[in-house]
mmCIF file of the N, C-alpha and C atoms, coordinates in Angstrom:
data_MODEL
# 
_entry.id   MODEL 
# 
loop_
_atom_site.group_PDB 
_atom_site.id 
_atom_site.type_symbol 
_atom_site.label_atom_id 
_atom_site.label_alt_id 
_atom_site.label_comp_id 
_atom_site.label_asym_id 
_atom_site.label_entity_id 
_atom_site.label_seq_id 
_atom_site.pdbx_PDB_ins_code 
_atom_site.Cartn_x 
_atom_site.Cartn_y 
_atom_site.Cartn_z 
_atom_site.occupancy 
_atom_site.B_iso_or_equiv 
_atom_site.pdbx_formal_charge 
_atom_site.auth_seq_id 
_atom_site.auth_comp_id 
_atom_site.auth_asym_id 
_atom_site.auth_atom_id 
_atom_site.pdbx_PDB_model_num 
ATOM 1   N N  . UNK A 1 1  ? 0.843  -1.171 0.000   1.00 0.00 ? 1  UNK A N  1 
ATOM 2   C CA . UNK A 1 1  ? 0.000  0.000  0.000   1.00 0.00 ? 1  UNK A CA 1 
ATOM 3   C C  . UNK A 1 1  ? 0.895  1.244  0.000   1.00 0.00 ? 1  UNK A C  1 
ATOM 4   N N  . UNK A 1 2  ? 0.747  2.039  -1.040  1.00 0.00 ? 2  UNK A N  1 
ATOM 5   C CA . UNK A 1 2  ? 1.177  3.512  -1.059  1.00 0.00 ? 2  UNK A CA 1 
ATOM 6   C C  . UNK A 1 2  ? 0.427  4.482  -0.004  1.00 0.00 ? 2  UNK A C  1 
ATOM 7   N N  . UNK A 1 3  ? 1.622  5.100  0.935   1.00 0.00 ? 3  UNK A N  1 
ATOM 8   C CA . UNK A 1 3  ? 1.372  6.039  1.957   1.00 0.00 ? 3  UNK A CA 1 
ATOM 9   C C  . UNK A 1 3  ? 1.605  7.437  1.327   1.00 0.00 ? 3  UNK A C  1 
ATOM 10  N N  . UNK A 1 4  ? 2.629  7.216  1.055   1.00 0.00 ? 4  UNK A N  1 
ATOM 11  C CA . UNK A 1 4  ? 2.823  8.663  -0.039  1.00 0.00 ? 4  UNK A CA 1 
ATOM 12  C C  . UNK A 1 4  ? 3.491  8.625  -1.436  1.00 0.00 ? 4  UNK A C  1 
ATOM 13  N N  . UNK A 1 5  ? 2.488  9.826  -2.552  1.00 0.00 ? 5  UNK A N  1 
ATOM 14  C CA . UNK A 1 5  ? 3.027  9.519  -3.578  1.00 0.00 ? 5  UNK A CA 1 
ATOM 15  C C  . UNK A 1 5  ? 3.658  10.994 -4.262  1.00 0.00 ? 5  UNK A C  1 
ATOM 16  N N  . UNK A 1 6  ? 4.489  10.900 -4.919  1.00 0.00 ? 6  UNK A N  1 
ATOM 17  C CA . UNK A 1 6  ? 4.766  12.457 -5.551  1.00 0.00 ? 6  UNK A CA 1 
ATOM 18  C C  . UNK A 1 6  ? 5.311  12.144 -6.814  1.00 0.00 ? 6  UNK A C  1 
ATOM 19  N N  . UNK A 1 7  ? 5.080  13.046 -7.614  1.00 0.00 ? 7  UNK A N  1 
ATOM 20  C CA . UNK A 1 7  ? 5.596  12.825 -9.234  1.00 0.00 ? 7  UNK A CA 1 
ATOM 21  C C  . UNK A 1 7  ? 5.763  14.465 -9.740  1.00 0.00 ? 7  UNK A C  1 
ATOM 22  N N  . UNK A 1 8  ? 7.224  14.063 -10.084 1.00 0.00 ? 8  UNK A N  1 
ATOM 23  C CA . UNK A 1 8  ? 7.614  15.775 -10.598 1.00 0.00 ? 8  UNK A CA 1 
ATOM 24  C C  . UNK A 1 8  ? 7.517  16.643 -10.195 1.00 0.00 ? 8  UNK A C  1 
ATOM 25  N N  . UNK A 1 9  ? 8.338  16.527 -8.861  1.00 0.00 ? 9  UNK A N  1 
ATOM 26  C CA . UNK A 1 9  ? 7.971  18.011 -8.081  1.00 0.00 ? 9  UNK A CA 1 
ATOM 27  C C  . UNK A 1 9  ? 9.398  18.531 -8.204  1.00 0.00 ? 9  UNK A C  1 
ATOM 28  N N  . UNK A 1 10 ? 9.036  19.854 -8.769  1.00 0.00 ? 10 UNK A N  1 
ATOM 29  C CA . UNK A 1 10 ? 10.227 20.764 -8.747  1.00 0.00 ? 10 UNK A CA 1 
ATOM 30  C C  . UNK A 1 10 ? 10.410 21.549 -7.714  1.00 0.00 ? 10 UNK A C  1 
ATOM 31  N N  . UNK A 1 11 ? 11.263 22.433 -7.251  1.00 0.00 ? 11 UNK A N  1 
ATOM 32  C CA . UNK A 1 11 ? 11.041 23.413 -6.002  1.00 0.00 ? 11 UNK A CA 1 
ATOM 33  C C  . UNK A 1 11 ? 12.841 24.424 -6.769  1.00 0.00 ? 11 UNK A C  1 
ATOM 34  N N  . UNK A 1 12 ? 12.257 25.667 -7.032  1.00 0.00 ? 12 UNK A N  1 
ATOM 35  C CA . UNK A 1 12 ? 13.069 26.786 -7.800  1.00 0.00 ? 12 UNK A CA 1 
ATOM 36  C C  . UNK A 1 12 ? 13.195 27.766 -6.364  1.00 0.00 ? 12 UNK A C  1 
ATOM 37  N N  . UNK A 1 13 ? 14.408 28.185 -6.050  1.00 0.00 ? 13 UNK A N  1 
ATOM 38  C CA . UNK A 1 13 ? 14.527 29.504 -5.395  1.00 0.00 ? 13 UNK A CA 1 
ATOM 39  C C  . UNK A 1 13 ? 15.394 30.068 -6.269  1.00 0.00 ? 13 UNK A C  1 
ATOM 40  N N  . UNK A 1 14 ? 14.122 31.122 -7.045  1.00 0.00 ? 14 UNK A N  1 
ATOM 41  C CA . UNK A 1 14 ? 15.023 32.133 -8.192  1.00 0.00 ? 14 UNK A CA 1 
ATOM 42  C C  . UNK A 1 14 ? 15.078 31.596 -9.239  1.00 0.00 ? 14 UNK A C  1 
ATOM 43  N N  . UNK A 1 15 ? 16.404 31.629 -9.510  1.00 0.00 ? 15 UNK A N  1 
ATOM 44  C CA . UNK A 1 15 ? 17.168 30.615 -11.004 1.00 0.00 ? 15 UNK A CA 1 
ATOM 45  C C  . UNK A 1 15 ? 17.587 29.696 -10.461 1.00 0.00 ? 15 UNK A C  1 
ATOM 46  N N  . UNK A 1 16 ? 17.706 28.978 -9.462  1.00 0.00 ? 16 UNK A N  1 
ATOM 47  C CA . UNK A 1 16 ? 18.405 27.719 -8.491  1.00 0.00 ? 16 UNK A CA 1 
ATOM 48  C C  . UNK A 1 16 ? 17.689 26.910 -8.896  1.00 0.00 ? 16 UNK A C  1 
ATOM 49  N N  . UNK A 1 17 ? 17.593 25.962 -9.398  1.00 0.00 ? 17 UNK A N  1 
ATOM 50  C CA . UNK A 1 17 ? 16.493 24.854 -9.186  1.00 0.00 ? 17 UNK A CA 1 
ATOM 51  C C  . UNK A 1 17 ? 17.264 23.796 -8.138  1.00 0.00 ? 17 UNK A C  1 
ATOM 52  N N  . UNK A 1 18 ? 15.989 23.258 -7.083  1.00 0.00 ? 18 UNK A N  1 
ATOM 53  C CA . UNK A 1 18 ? 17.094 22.968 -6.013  1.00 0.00 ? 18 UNK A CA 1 
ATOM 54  C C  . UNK A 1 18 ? 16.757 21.598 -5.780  1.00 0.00 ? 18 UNK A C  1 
ATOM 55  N N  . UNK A 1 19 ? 14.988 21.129 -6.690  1.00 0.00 ? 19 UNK A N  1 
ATOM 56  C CA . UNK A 1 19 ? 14.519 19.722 -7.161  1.00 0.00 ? 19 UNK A CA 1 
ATOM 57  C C  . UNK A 1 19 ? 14.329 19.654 -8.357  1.00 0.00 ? 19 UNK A C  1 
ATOM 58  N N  . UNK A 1 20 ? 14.237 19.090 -9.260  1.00 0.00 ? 20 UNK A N  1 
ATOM 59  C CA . UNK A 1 20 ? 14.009 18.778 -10.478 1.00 0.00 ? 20 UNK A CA 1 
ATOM 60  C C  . UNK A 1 20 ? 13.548 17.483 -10.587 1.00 0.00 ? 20 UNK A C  1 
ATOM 61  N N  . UNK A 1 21 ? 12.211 17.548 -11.009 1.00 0.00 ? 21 UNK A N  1 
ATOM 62  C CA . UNK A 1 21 ? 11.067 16.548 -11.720 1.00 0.00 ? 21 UNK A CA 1 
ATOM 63  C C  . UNK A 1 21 ? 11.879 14.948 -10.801 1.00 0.00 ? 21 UNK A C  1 
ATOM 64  N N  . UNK A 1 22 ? 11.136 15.442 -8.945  1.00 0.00 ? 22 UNK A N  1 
ATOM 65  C CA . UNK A 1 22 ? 11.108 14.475 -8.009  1.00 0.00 ? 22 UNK A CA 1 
ATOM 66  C C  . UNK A 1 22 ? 10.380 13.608 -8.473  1.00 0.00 ? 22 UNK A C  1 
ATOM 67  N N  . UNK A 1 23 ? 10.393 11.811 -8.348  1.00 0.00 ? 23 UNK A N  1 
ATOM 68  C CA . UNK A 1 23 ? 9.472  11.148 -8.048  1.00 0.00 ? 23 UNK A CA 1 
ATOM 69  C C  . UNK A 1 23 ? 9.841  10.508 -6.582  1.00 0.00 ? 23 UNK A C  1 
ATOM 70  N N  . UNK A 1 24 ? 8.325  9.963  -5.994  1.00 0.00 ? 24 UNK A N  1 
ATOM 71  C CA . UNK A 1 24 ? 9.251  9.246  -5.087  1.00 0.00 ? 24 UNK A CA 1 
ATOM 72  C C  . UNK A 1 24 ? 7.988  8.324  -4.498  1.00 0.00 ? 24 UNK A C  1 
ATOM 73  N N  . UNK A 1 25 ? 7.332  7.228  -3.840  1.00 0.00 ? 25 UNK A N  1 
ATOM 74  C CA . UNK A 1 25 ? 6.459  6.410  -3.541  1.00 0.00 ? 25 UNK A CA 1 
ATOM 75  C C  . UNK A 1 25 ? 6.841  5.511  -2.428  1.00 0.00 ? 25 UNK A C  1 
ATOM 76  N N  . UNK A 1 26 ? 6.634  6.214  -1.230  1.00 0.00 ? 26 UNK A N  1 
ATOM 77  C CA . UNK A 1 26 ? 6.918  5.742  0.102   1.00 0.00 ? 26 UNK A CA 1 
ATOM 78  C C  . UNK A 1 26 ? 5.786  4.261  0.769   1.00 0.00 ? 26 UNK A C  1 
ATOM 79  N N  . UNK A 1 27 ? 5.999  3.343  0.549   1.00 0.00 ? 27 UNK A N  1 
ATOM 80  C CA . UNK A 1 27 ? 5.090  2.337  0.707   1.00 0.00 ? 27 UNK A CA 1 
ATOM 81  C C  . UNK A 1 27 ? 4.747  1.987  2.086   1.00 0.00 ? 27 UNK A C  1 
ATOM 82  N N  . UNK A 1 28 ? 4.058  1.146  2.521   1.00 0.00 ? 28 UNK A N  1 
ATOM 83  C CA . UNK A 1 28 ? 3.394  0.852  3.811   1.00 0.00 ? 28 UNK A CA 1 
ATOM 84  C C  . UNK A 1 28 ? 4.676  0.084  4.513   1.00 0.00 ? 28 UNK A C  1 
ATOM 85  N N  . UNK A 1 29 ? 4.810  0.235  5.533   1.00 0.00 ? 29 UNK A N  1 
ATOM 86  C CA . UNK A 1 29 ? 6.302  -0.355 6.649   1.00 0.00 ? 29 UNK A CA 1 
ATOM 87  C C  . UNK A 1 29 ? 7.808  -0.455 5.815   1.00 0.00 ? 29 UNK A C  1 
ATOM 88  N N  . UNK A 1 30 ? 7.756  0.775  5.167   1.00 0.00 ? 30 UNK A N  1 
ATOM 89  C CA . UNK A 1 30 ? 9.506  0.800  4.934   1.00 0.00 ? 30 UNK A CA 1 
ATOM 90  C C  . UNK A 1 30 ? 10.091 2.060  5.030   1.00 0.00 ? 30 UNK A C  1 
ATOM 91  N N  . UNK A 1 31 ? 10.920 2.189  5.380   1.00 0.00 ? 31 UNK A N  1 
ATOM 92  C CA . UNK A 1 31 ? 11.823 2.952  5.437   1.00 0.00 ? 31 UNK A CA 1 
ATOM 93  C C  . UNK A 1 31 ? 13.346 3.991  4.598   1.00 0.00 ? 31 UNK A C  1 
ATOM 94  N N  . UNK A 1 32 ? 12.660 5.134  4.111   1.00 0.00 ? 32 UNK A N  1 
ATOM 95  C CA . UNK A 1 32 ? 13.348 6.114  3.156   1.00 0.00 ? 32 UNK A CA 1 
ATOM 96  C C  . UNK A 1 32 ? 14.066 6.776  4.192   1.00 0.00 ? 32 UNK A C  1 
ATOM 97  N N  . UNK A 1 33 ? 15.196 7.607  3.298   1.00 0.00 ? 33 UNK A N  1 
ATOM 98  C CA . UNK A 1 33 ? 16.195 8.698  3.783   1.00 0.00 ? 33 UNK A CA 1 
ATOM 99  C C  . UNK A 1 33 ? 16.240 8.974  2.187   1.00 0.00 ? 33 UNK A C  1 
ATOM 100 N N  . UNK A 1 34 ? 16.584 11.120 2.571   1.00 0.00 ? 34 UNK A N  1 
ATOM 101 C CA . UNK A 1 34 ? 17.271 11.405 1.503   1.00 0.00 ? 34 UNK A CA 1 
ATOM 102 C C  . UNK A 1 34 ? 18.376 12.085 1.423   1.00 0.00 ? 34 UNK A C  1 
ATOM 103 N N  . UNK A 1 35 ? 19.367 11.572 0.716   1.00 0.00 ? 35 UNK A N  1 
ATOM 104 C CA . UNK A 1 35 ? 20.850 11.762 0.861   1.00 0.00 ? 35 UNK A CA 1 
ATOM 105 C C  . UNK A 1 35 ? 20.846 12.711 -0.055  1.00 0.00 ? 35 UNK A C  1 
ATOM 106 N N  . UNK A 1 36 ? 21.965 13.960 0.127   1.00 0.00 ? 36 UNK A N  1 
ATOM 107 C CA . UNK A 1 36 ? 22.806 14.496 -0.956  1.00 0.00 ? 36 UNK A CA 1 
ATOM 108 C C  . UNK A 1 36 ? 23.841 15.212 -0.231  1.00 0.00 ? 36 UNK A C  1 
ATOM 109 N N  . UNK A 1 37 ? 24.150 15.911 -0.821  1.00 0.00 ? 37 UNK A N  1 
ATOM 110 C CA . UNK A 1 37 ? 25.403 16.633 -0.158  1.00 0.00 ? 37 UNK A CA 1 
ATOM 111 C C  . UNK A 1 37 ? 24.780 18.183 0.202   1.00 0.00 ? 37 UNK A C  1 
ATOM 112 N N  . UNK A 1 38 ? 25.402 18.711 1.279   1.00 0.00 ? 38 UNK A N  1 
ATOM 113 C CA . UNK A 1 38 ? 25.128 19.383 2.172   1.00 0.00 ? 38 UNK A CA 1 
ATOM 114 C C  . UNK A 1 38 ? 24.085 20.316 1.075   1.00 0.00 ? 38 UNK A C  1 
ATOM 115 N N  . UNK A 1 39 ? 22.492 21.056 1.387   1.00 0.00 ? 39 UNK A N  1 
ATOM 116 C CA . UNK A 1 39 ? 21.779 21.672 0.786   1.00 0.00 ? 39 UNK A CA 1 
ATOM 117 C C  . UNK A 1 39 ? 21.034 20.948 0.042   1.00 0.00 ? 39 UNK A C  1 
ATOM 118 N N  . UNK A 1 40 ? 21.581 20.672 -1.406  1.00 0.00 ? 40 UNK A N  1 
ATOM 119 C CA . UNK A 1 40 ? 20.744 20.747 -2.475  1.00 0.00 ? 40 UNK A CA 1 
ATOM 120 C C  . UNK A 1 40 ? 19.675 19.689 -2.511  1.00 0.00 ? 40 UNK A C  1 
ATOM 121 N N  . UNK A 1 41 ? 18.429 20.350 -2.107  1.00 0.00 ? 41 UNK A N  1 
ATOM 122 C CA . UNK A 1 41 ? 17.203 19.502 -2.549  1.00 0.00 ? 41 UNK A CA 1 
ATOM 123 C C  . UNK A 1 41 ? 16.385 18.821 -0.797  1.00 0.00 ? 41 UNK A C  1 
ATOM 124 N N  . UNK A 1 42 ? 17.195 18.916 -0.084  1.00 0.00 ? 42 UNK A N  1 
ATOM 125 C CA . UNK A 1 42 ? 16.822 18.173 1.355   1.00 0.00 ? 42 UNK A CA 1 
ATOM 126 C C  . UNK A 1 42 ? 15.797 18.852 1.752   1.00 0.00 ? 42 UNK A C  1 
ATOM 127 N N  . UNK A 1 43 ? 16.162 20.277 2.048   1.00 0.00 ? 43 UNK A N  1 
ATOM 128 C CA . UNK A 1 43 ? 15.330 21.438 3.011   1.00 0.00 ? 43 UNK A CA 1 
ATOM 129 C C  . UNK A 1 43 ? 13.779 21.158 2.095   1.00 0.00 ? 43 UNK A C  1 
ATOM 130 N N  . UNK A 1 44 ? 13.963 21.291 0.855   1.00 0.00 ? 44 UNK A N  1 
ATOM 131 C CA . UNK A 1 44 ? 12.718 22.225 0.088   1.00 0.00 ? 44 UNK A CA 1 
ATOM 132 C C  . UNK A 1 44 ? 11.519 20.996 -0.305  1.00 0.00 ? 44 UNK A C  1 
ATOM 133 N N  . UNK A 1 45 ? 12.275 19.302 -0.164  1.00 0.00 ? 45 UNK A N  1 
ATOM 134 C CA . UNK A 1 45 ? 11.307 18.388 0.057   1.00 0.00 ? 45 UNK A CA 1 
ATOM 135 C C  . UNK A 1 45 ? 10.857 18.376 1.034   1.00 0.00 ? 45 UNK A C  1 
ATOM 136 N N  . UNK A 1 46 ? 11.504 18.555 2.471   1.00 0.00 ? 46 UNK A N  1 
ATOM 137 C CA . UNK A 1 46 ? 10.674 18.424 3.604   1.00 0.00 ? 46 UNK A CA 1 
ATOM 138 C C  . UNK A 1 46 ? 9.572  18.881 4.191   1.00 0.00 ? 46 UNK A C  1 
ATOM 139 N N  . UNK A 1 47 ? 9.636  20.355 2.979   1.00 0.00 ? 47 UNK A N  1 
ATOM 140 C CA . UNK A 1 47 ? 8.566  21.056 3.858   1.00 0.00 ? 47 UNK A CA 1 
ATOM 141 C C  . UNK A 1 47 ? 7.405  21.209 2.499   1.00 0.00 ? 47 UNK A C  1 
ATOM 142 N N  . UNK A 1 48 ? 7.572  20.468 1.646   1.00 0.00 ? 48 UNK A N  1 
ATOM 143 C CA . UNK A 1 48 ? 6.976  20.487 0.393   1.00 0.00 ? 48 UNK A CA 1 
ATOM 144 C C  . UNK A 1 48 ? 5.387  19.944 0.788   1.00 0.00 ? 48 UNK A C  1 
# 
């Protein structure tokens, strides 16, 4: 069972693009993290 679903989510501050065309489908009892290097893309999914 899908708990959460997202398809193509961008998130722009300015000219930055800081997601570009996210997917992502968090299923029933498992467990995600999202990695990158320091900034790009972490902050602007979380609060999406």
């Amino acid at each position: 069972m899908t708990l959460l679903s997202i398809q193509d989510m961008t998130k722009r501050f300015g000219g930055l693009v800081a997601l570009n065309a996210l997917n992502i489908n968090v299923k029933e009892r498992t467990i995600h993290s999202i990695m990158a290097p320091t900034g790009p893309g972490k902050p602007p999914f979380s609060t999406a």
